[in-house]
Each structure stands twice: as C-alpha cells, then as structure tokens.
Short mmCIF file of the C-alpha atoms (twelve columns), coordinates in Angstrom:
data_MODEL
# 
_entry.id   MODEL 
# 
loop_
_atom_site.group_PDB 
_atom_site.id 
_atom_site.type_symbol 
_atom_site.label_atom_id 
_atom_site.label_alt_id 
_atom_site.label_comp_id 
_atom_site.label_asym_id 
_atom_site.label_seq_id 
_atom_site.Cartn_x 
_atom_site.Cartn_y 
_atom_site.Cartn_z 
_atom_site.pdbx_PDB_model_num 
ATOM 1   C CA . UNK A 1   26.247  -16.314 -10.320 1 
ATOM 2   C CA . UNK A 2   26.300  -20.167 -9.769  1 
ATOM 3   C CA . UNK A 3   29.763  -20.470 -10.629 1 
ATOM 4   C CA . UNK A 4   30.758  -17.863 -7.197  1 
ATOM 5   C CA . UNK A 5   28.990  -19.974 -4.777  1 
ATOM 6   C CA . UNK A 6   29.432  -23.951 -3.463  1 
ATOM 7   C CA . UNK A 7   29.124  -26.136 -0.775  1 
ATOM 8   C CA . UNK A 8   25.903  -24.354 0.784   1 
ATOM 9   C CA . UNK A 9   24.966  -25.473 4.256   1 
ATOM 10  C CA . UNK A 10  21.608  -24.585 5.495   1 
ATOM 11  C CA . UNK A 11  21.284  -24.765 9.764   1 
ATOM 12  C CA . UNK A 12  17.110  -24.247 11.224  1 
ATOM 13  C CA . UNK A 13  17.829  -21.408 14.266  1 
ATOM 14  C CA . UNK A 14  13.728  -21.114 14.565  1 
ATOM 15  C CA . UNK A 15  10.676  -21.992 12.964  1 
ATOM 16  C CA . UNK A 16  8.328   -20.895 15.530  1 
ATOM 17  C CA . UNK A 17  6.645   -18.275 13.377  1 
ATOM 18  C CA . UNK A 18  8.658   -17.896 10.493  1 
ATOM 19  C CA . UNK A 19  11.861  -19.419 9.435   1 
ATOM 20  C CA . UNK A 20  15.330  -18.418 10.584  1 
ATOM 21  C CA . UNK A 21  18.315  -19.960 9.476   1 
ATOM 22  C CA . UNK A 22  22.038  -19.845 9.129   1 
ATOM 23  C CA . UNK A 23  23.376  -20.385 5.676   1 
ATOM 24  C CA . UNK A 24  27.194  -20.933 5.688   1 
ATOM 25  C CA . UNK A 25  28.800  -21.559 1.719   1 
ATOM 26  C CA . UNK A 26  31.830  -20.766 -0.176  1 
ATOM 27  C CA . UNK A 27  31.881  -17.214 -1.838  1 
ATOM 28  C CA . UNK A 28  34.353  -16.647 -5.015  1 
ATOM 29  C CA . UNK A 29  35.410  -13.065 -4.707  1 
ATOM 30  C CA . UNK A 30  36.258  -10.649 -7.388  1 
ATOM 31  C CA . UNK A 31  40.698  -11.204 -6.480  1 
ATOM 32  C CA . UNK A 32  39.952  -14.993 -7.152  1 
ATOM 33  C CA . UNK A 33  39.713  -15.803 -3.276  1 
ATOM 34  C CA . UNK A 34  37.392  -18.297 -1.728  1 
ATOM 35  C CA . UNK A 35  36.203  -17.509 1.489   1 
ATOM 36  C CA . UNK A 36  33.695  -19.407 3.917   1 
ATOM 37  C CA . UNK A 37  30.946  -17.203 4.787   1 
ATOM 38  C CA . UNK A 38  28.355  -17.443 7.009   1 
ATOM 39  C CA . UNK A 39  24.619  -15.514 7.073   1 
ATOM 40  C CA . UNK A 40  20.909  -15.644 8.815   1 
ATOM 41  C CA . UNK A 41  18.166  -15.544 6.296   1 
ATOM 42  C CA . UNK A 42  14.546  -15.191 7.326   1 
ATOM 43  C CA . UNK A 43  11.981  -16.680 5.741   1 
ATOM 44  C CA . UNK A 44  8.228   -15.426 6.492   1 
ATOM 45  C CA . UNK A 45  7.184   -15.920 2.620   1 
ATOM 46  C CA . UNK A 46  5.909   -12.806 0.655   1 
ATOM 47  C CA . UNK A 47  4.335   -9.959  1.094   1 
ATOM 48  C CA . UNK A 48  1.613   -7.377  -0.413  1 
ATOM 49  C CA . UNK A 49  0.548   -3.848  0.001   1 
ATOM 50  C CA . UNK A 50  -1.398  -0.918  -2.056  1 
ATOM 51  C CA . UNK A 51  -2.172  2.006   -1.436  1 
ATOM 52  C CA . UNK A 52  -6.110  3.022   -1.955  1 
ATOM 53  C CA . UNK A 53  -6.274  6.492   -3.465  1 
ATOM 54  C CA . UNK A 54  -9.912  8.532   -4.702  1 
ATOM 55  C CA . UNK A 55  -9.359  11.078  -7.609  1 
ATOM 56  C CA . UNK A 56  -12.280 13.119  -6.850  1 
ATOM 57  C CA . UNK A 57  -11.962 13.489  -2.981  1 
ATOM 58  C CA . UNK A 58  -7.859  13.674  -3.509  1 
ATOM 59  C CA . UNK A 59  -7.867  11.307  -0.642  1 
ATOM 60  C CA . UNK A 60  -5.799  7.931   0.121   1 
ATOM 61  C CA . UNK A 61  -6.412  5.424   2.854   1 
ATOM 62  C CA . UNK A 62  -3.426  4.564   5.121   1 
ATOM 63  C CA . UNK A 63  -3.968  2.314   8.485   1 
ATOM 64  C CA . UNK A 64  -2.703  2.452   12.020  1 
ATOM 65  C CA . UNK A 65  -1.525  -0.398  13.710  1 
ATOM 66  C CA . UNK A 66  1.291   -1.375  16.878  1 
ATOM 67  C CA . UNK A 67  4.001   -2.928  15.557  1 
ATOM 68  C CA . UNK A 68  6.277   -4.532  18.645  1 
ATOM 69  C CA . UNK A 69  9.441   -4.934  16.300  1 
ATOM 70  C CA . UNK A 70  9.523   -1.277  16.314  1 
ATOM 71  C CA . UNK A 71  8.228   -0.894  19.774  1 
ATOM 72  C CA . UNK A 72  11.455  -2.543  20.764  1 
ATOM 73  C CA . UNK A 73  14.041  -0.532  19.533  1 
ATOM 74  C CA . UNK A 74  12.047  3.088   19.168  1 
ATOM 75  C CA . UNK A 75  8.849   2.511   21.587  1 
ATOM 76  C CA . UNK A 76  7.795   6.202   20.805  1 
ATOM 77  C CA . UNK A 77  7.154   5.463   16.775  1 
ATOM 78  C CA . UNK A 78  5.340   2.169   17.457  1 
ATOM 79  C CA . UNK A 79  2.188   2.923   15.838  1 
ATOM 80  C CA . UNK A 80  3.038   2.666   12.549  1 
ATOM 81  C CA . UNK A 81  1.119   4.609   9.543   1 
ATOM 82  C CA . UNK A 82  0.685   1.888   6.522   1 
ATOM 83  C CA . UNK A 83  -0.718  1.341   3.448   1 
ATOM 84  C CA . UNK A 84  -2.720  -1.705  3.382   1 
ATOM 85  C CA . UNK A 85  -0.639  -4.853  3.053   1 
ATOM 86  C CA . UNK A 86  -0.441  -8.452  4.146   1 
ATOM 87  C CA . UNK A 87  1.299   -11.963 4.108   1 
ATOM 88  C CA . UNK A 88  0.772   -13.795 0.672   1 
ATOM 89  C CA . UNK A 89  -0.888  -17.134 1.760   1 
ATOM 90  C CA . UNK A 90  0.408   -20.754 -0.211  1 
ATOM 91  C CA . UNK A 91  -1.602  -21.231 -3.672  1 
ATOM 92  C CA . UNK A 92  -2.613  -17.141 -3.572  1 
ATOM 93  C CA . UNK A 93  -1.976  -14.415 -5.898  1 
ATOM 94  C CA . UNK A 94  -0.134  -11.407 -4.521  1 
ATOM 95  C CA . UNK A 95  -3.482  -9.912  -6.259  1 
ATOM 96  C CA . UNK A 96  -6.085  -12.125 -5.012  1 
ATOM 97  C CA . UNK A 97  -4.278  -11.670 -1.344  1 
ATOM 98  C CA . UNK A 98  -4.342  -7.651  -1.247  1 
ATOM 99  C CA . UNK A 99  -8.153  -7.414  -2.379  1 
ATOM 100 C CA . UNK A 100 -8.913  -9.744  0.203   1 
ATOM 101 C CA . UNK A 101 -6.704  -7.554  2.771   1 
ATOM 102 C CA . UNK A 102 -8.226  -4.896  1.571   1 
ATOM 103 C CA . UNK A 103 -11.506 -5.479  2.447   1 
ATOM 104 C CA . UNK A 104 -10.560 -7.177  6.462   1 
ATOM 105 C CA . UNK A 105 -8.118  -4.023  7.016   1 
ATOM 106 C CA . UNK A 106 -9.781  -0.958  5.681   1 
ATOM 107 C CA . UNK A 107 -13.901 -2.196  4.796   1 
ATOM 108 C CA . UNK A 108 -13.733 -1.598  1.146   1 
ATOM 109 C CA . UNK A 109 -14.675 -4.059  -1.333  1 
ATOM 110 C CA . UNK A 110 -12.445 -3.653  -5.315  1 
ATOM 111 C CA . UNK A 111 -12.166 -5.627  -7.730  1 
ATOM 112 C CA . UNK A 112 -9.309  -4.510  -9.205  1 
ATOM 113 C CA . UNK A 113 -5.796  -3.230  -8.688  1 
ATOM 114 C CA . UNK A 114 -2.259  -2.542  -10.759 1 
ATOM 115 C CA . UNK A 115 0.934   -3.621  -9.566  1 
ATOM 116 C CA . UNK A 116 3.400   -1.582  -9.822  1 
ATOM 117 C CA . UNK A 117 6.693   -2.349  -7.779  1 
ATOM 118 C CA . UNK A 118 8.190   -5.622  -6.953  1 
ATOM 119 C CA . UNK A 119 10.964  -5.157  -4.031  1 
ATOM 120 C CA . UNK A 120 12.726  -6.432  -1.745  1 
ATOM 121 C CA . UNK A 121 12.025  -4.694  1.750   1 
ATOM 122 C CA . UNK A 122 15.206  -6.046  3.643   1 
ATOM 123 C CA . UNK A 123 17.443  -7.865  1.379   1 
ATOM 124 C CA . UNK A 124 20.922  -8.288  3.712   1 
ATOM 125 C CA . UNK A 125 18.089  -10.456 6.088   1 
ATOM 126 C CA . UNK A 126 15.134  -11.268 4.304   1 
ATOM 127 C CA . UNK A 127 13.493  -13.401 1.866   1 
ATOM 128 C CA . UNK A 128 10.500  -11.631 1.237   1 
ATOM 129 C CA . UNK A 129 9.737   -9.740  -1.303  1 
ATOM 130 C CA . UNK A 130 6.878   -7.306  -1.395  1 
ATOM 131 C CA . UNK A 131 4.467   -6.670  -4.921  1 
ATOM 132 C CA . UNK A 132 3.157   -3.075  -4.528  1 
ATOM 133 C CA . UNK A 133 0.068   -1.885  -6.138  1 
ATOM 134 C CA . UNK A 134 -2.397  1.361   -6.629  1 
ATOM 135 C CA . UNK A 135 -5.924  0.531   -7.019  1 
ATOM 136 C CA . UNK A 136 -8.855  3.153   -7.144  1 
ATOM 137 C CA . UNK A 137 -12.007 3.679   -4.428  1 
ATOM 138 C CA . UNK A 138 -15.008 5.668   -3.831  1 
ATOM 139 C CA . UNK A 139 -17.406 5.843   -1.026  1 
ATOM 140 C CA . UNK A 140 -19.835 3.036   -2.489  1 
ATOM 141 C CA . UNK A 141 -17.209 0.615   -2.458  1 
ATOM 142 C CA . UNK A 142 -17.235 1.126   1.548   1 
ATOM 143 C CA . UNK A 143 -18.708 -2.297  3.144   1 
ATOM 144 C CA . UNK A 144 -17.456 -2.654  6.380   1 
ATOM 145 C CA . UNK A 145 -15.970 -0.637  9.209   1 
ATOM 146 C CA . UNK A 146 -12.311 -2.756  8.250   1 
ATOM 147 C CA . UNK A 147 -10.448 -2.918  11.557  1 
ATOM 148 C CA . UNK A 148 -8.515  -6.577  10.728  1 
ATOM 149 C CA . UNK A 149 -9.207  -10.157 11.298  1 
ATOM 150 C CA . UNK A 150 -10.229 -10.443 15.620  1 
ATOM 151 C CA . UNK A 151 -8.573  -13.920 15.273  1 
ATOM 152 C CA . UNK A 152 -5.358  -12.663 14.249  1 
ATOM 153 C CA . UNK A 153 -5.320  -10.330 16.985  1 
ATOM 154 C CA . UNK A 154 -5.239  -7.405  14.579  1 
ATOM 155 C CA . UNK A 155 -6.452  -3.823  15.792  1 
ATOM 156 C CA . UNK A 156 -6.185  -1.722  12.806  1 
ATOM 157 C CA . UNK A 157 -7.144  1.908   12.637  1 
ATOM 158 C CA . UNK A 158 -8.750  3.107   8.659   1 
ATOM 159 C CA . UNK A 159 -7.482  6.573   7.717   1 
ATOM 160 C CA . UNK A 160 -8.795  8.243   5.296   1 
ATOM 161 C CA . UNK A 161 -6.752  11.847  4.701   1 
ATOM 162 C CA . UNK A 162 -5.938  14.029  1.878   1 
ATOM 163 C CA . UNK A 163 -3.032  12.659  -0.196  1 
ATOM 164 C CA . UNK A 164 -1.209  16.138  0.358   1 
ATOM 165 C CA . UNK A 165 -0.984  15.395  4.151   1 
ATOM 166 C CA . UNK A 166 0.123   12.052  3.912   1 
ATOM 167 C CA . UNK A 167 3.048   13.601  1.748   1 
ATOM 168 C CA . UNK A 168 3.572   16.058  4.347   1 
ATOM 169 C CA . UNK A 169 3.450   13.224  7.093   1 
ATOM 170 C CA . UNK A 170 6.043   11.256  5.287   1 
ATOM 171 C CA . UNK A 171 8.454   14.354  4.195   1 
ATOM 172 C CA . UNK A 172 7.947   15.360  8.622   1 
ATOM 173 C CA . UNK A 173 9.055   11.579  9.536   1 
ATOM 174 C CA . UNK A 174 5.604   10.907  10.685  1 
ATOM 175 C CA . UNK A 175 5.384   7.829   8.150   1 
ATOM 176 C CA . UNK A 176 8.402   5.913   8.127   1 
ATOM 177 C CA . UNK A 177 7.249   2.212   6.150   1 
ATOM 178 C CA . UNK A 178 9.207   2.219   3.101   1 
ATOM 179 C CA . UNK A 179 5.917   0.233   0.900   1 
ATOM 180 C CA . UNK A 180 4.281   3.206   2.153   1 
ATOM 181 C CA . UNK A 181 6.809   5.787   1.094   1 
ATOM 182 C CA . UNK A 182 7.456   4.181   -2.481  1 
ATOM 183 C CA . UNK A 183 4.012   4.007   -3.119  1 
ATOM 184 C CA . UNK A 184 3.176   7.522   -1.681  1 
ATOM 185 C CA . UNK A 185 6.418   8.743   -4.013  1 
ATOM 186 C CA . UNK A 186 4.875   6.726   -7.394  1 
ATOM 187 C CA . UNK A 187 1.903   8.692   -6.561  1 
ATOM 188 C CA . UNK A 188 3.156   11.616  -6.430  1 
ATOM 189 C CA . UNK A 189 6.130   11.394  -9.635  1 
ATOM 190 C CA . UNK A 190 3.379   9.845   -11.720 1 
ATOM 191 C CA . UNK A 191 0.744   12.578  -10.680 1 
ATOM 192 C CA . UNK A 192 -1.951  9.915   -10.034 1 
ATOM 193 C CA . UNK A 193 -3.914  12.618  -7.871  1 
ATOM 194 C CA . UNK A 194 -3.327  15.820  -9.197  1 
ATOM 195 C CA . UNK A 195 -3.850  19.054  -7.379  1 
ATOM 196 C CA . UNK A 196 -6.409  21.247  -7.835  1 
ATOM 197 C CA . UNK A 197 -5.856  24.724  -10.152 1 
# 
C-alpha cells in the first residue's frame, strides 16, 4: 500500500476535544494516475463496548443515554439504546477499560469478558476503532445502581430486558448503534441465549 501514497501533509483543524485534521497526499490510482487528494480524519483514540447477557434469566443489559450528535440531525432518536462501551484511556487494555465501564455505567462488577469483533465504526472519517466483547452476569454480580461517572456529566439509564425484545427493538428501528446491533446479531447467529422449548 506504501508504494500508492507520498508526500502526506497533515493540517490541525481542532483539538479541542478530540483531534480533527486535514490530510492532503498523493494517491496512485489503479490507470497509473497520481492525483492530490485531500481528507478530514478524526482522531478521539479507541473505543470499547460489550454487551452483558444472563443465560438463565435470557436477559441482556443495554443503557440509555442523550447523545447531542444525533440530537442534531434527528432530535426525535436522541436517546440512544447502547450496549455498554467507552473511550480506551492511554496505557489501558480495551479489556481492563470495558470492566471498568462496566461497573460506572450499568453497577455490575466481572471479571471477565471475550472479545469478539474488532471494527471500525466510521472508517471514511474516523480513526477509531472499536473491540467488541460478550461477557456473562447474574444478579450477585450487581454492586451499584451504575448510572455513569457525575464528573463526566454522564446520565445513563441500566436496562435490563429480555434478549428477544432487544432483537425486536433493533429489527423495529428502535436501536440503531451499530456495536449494539453486531453484538445483538453475534448473539443471536451464535445462539449464546437460546430460547426456551
């Protein structure tokens, strides 16, 4: 791929939250031609998510919370329905970062979960990509009401619902975060609840 690209030119827009830049470079296209081209790239590092899921109960754990990107282009769907997830933190595992989400977001303390997508959400715009992962609960593991950090101005609503609904919700439009749908979908084609006889 190396050979297709030169003389890359990174421009700062913004780096009041995240980083935004313009990347301008030479592109070798498949006729031979080299043309200048010119992109924005944001950079808000890596991301994390799992979704919580109990055998017994055939329940999952999903979380409500605004989100104003939405809010500005479709103000009616911005309360968003989510599986756990967060930012991956400098010198953290995506691992170590989701069990400690875990237990600010929803109140439940694991110890363990699986990964088992890597993607990126966004990739025409965005560096970040998210590692997705199942992981296990029961009632005991319950510590804490959840609800997000206060000083990160989080106010994050713990569902608990059967696993058919939330396939329902996502199949009626009702959940509409793609780390939510993937996971919801590896659930369900690797039949990691199964329905009762």
């Amino acid at each position: 791929m190396s050979e297709n690209i030169k003389n890359i030119v990174h421009k700062t827009l913004s780096k009041a939250w995240a980083t935004l830049l313009q990347i301008d470079y030479d592109y070798k296209f498949k006729d031979g031609t080299w043309k200048r081209v010119s992109r924005e790239s944001y950079d808000r590092g890596n991301g994390t998510g799992v979704l919580l899921y109990n055998i017994e109960k055939r329940t999952v754990i999903l979380t409500k919370q605004f989100r104003m990107p939405i809010y500005e282009t479709n103000p009616d769907e911005a309360m968003s329905l989510e599986v756990c997830a967060g930012a991956i933190d400098k010198n953290q595992s995506p691992e170590s970062t989701i069990i400690r989400e875990v237990e600010e977001e929803v109140g439940y303390k694991i110890k363990e979960v699986k990964k088992v997508l890597e993607a990126y959400m966004s990739p025409g715009a965005l560096t970040e990509k998210m590692y997705l992962f199942i992981a296990p609960y029961t009632d005991a593991m319950k510590i804490n009401e959840g609800g997000g950090v206060a000083g990160e101005h989080e106010e994050i609503e713990v569902l608990e619902m059967p696993f058919l609904k939330a396939l329902k919700m996502m199949e009626s439009g009702d959940i509409r975060d793609a780390k939510t749908i993937m996971l919801l979908q590896y659930a369900q084609m690797n039949d990691l609840i199964k329905n009762k006889e």
